[in-house]
Chimera marker file (.cmm) of the C-alpha trace (Angstrom):
<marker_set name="trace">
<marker id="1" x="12.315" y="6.536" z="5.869" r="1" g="1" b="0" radius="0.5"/>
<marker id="2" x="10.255" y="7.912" z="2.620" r="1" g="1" b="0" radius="0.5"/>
<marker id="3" x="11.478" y="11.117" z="2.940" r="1" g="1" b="0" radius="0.5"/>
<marker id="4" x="15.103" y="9.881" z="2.830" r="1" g="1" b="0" radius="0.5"/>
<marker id="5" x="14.552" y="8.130" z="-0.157" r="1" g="1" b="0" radius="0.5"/>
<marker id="6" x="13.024" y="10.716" z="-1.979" r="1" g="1" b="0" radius="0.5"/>
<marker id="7" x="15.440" y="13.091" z="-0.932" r="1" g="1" b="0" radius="0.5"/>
<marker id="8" x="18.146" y="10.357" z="-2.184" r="1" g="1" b="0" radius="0.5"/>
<marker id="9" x="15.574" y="9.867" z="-5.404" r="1" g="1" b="0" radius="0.5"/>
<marker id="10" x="15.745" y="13.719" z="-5.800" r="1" g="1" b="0" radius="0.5"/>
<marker id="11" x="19.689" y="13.941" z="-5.735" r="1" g="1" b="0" radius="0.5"/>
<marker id="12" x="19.671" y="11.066" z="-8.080" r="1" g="1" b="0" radius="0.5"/>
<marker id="13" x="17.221" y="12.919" z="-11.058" r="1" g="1" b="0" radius="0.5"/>
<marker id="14" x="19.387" y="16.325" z="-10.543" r="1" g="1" b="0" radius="0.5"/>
<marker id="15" x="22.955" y="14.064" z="-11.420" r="1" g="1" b="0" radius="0.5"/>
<marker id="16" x="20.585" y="12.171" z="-14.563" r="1" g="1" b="0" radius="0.5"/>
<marker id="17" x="19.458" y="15.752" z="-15.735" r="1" g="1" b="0" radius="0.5"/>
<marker id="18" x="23.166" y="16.679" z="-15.502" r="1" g="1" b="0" radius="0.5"/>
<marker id="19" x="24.369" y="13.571" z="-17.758" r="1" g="1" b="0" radius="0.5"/>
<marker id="20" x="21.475" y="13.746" z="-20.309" r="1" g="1" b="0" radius="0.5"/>
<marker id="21" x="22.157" y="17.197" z="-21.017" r="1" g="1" b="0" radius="0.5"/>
<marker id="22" x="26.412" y="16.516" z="-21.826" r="1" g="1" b="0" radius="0.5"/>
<marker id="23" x="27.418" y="16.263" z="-25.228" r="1" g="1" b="0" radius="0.5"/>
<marker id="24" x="29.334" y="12.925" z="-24.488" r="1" g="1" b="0" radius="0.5"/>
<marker id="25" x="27.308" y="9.548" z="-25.943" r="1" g="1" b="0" radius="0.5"/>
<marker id="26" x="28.341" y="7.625" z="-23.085" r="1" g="1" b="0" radius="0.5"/>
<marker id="27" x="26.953" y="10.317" z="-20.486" r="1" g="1" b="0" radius="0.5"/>
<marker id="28" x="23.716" y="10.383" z="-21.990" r="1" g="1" b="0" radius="0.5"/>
<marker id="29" x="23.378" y="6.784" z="-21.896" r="1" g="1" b="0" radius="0.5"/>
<marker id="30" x="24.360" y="6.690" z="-17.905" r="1" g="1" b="0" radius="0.5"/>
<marker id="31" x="22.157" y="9.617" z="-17.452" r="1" g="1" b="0" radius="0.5"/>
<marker id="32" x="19.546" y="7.228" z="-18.484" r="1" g="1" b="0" radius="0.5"/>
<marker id="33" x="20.291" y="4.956" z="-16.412" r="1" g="1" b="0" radius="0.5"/>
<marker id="34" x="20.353" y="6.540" z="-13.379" r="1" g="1" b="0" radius="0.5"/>
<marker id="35" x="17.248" y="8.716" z="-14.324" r="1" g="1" b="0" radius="0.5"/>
<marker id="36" x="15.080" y="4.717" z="-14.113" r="1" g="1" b="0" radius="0.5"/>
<marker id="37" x="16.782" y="4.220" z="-11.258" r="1" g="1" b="0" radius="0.5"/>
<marker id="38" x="15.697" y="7.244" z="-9.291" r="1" g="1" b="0" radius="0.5"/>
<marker id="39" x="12.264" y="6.635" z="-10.881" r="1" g="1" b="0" radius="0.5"/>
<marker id="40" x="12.639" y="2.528" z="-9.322" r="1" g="1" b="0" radius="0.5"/>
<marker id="41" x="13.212" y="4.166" z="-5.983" r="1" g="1" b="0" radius="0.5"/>
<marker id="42" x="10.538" y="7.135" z="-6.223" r="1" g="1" b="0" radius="0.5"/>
<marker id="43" x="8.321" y="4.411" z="-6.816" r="1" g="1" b="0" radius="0.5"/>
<marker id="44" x="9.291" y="2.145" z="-3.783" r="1" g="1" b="0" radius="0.5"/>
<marker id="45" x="8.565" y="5.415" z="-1.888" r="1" g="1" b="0" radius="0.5"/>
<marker id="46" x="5.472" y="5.985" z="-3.326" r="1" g="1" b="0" radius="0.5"/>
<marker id="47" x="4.266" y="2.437" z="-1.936" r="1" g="1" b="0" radius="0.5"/>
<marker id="48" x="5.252" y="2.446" z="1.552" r="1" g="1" b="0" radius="0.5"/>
<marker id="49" x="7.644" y="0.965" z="3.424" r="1" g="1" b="0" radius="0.5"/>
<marker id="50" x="4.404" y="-0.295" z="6.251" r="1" g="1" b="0" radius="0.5"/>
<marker id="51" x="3.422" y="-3.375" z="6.665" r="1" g="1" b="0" radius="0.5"/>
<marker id="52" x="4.562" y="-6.316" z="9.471" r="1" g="1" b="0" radius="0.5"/>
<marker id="53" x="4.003" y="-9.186" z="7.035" r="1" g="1" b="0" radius="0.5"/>
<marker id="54" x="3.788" y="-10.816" z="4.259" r="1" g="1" b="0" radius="0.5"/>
<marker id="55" x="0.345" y="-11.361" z="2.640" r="1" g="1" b="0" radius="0.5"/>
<marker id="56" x="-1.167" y="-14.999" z="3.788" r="1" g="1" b="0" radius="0.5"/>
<marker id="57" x="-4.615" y="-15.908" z="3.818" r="1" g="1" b="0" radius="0.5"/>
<marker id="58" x="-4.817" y="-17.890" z="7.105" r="1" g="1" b="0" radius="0.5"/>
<marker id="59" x="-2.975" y="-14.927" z="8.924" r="1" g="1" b="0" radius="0.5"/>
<marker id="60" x="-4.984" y="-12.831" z="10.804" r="1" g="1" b="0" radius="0.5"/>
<marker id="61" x="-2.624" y="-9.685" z="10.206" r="1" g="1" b="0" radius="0.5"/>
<marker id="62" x="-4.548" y="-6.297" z="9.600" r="1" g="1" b="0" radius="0.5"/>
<marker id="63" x="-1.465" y="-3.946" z="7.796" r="1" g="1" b="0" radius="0.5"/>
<marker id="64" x="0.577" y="-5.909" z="4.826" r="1" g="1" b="0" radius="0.5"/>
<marker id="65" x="3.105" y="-5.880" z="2.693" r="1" g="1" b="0" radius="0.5"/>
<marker id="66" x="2.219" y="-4.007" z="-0.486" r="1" g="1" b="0" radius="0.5"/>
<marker id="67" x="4.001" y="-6.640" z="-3.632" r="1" g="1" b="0" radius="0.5"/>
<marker id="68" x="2.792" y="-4.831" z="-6.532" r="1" g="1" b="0" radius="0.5"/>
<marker id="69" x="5.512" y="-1.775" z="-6.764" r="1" g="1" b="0" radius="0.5"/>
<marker id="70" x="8.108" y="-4.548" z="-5.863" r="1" g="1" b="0" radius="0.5"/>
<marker id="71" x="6.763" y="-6.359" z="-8.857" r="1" g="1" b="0" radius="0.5"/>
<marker id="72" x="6.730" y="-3.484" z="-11.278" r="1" g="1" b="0" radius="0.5"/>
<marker id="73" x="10.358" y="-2.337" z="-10.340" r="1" g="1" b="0" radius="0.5"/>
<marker id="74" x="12.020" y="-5.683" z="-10.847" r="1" g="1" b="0" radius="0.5"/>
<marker id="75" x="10.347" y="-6.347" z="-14.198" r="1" g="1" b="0" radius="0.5"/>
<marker id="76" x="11.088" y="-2.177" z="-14.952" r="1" g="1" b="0" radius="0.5"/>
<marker id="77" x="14.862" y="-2.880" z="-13.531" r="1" g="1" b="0" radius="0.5"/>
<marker id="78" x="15.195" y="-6.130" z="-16.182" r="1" g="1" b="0" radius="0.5"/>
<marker id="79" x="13.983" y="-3.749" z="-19.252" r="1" g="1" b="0" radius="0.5"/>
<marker id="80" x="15.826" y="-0.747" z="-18.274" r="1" g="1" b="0" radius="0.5"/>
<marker id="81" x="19.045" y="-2.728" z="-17.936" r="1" g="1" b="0" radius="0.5"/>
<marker id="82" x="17.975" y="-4.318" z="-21.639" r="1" g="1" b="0" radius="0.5"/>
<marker id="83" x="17.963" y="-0.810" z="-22.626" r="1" g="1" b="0" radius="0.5"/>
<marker id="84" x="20.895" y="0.226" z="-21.599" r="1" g="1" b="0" radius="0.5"/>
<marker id="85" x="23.134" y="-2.544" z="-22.963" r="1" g="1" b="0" radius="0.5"/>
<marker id="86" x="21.061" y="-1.866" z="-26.696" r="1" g="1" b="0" radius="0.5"/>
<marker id="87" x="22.443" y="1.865" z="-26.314" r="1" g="1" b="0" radius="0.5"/>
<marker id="88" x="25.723" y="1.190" z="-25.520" r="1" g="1" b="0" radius="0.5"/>
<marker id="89" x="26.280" y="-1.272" z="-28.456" r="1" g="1" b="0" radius="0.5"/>
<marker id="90" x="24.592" y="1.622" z="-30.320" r="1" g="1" b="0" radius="0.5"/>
<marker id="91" x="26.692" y="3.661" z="-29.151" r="1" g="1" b="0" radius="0.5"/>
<marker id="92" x="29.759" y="1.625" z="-30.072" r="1" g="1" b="0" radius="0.5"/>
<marker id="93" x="28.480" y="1.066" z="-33.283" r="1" g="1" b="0" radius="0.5"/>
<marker id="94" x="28.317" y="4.849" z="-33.772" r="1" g="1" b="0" radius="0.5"/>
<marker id="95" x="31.603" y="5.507" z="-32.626" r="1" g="1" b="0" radius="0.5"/>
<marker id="96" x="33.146" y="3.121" z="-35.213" r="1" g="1" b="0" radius="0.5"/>
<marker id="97" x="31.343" y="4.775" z="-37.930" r="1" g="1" b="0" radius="0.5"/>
<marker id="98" x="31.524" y="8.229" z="-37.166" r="1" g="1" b="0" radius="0.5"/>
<marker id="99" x="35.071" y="8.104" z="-34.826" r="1" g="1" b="0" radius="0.5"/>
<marker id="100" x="33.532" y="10.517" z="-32.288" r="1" g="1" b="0" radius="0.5"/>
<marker id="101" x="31.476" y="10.127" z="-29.639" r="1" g="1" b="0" radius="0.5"/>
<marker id="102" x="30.608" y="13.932" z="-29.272" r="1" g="1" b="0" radius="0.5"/>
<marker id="103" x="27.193" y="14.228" z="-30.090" r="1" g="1" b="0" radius="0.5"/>
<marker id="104" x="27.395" y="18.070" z="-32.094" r="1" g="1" b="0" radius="0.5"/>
<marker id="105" x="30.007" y="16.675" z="-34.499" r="1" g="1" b="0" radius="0.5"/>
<marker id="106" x="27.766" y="13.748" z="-34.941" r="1" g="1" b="0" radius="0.5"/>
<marker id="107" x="25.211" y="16.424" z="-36.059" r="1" g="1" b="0" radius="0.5"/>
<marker id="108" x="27.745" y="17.745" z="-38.080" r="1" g="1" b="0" radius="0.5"/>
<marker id="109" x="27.129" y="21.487" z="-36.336" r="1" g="1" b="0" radius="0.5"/>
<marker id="110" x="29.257" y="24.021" z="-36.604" r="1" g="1" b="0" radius="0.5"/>
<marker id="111" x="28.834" y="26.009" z="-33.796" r="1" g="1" b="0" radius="0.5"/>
<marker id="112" x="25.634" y="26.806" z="-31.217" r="1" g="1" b="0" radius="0.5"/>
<link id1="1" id2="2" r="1" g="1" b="0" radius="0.2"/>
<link id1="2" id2="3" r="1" g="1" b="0" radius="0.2"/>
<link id1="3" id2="4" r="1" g="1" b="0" radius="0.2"/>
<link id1="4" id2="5" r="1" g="1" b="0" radius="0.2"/>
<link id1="5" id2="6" r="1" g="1" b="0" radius="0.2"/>
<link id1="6" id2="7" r="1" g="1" b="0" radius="0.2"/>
<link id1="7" id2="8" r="1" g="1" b="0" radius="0.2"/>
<link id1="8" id2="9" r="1" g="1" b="0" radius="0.2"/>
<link id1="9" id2="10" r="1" g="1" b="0" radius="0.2"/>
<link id1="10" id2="11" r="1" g="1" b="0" radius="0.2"/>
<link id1="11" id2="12" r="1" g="1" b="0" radius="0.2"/>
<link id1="12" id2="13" r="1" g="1" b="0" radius="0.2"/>
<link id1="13" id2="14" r="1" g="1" b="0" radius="0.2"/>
<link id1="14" id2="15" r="1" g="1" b="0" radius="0.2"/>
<link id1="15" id2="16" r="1" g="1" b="0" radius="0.2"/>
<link id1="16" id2="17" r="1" g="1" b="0" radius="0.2"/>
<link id1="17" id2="18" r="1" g="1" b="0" radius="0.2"/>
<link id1="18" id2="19" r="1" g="1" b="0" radius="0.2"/>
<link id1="19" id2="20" r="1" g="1" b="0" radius="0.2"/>
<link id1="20" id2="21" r="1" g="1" b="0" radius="0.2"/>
<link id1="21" id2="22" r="1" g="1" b="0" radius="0.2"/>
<link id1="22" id2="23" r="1" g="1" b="0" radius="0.2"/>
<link id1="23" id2="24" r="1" g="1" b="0" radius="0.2"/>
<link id1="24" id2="25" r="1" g="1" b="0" radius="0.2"/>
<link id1="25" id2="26" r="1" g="1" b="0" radius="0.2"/>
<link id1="26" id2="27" r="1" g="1" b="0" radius="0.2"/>
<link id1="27" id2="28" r="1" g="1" b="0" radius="0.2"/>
<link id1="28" id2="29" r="1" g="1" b="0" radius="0.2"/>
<link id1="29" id2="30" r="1" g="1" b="0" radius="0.2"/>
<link id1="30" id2="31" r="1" g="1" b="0" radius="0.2"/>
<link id1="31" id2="32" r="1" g="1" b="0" radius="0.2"/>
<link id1="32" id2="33" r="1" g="1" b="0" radius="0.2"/>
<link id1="33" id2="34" r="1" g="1" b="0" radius="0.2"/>
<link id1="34" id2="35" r="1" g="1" b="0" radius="0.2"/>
<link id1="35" id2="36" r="1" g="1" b="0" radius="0.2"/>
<link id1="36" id2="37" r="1" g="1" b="0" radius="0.2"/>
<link id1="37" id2="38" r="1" g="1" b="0" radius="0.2"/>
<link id1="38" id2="39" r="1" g="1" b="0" radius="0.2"/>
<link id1="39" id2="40" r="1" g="1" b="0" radius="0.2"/>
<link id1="40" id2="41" r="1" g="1" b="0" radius="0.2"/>
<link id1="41" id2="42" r="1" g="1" b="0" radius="0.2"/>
<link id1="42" id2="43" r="1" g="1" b="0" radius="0.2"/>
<link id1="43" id2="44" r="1" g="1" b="0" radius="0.2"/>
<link id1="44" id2="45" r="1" g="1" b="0" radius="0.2"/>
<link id1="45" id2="46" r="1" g="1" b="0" radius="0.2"/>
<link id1="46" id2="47" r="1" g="1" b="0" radius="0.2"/>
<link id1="47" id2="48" r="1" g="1" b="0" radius="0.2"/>
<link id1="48" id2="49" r="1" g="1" b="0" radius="0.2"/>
<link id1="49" id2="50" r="1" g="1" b="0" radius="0.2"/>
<link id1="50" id2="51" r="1" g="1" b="0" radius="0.2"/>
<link id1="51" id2="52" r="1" g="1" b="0" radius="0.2"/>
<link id1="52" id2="53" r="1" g="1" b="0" radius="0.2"/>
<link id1="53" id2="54" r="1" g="1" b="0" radius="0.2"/>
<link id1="54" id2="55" r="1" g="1" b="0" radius="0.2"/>
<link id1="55" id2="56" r="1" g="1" b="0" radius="0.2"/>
<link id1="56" id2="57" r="1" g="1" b="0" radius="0.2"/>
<link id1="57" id2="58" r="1" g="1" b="0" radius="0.2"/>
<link id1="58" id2="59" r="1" g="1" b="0" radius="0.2"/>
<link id1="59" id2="60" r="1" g="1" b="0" radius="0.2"/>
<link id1="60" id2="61" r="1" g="1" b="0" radius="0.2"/>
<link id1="61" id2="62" r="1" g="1" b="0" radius="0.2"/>
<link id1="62" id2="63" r="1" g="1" b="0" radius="0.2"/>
<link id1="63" id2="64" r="1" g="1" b="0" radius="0.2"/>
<link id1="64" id2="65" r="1" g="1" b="0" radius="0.2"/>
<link id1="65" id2="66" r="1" g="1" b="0" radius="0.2"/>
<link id1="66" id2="67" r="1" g="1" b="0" radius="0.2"/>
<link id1="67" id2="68" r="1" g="1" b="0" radius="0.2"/>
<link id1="68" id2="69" r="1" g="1" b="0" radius="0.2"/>
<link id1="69" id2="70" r="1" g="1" b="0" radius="0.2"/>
<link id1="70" id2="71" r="1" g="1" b="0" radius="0.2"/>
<link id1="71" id2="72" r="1" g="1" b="0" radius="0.2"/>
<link id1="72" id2="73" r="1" g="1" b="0" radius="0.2"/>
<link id1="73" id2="74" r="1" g="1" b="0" radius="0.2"/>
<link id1="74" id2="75" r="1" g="1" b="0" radius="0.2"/>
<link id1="75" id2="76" r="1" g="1" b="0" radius="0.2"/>
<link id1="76" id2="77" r="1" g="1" b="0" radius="0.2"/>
<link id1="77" id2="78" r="1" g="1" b="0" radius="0.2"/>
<link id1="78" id2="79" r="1" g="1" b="0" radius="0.2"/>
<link id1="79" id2="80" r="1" g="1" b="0" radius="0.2"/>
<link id1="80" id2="81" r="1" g="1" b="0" radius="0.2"/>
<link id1="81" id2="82" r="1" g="1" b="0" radius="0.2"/>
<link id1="82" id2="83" r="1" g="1" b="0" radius="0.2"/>
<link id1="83" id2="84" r="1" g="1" b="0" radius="0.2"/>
<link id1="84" id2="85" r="1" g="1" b="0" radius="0.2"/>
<link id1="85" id2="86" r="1" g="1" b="0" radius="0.2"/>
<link id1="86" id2="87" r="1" g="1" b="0" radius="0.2"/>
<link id1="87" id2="88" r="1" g="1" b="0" radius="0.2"/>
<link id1="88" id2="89" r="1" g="1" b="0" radius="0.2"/>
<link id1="89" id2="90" r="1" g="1" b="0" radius="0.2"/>
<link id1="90" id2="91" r="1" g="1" b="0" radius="0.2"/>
<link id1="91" id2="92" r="1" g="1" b="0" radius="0.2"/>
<link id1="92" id2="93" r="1" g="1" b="0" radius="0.2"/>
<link id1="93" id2="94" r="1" g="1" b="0" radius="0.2"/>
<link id1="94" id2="95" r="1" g="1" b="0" radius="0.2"/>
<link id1="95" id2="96" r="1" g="1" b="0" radius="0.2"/>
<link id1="96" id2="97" r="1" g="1" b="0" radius="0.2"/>
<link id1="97" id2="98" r="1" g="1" b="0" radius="0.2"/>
<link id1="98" id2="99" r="1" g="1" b="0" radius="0.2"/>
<link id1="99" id2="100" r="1" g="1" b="0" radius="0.2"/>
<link id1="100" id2="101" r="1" g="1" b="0" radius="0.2"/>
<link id1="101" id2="102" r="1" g="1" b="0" radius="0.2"/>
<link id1="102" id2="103" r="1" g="1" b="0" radius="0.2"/>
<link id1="103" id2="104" r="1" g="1" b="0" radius="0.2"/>
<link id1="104" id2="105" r="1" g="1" b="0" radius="0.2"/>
<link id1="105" id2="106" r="1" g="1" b="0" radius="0.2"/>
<link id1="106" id2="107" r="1" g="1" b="0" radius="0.2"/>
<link id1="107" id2="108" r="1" g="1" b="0" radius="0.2"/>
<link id1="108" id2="109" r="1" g="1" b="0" radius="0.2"/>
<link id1="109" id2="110" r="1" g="1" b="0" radius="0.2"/>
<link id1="110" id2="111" r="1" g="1" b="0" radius="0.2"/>
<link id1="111" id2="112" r="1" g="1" b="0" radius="0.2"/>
</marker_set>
């Protein structure tokens, strides 16, 4: 099952890289978002998907749950979601100042 969902976690940081390096606003800001996302479920990975139970004192269970990395990615999943919504005001913002949302013309480039 971890190999799947770093495999999945994989495909998911090759589509974020893909986004983040568009010129499009609105790109970047999804490639953020699913960037956290692969990192919520490399993490999940990371801390095992063994365990019969959930940890209880007067059990006499050997192999628990691990809660910690479920911990971590729902308070990481709350801030990245806080994140995203400040960018993509920011983002609006931007586009009513500037009336682009290309991110060279922003820049005010000329050419690469």
């Amino acid at each position: 099952m971890e190999t799947l969902i770093i495999i999945v976690a994989g495909i998911l940081v090759t589509v974020a890289v893909y986004l983040l390096l568009s010129k499009n606003v609105i790109r970047v800001i999804l490639g953020t978002a699913v960037l956290t996302h692969a990192v919520h479920l490399l993490i999940m990975a990371m801390g095992g998907f063994k365990g019969d139970s959930v940890p209880i004192v007067s059990q006499k269970e050997t192999s628990f749950v691990d809660a910690l990395p479920q911990a971590l990615i729902l308070t990481s999943i709350v801030i990245s979601f806080a994140v995203t919504a400040f960018f993509l005001v920011l983002a609006y913002q931007t586009y009513k100042y500037t009336k682009t949302d290309d991110l060279s013309e922003m820049r005010g480039v000329d050419h690469e």
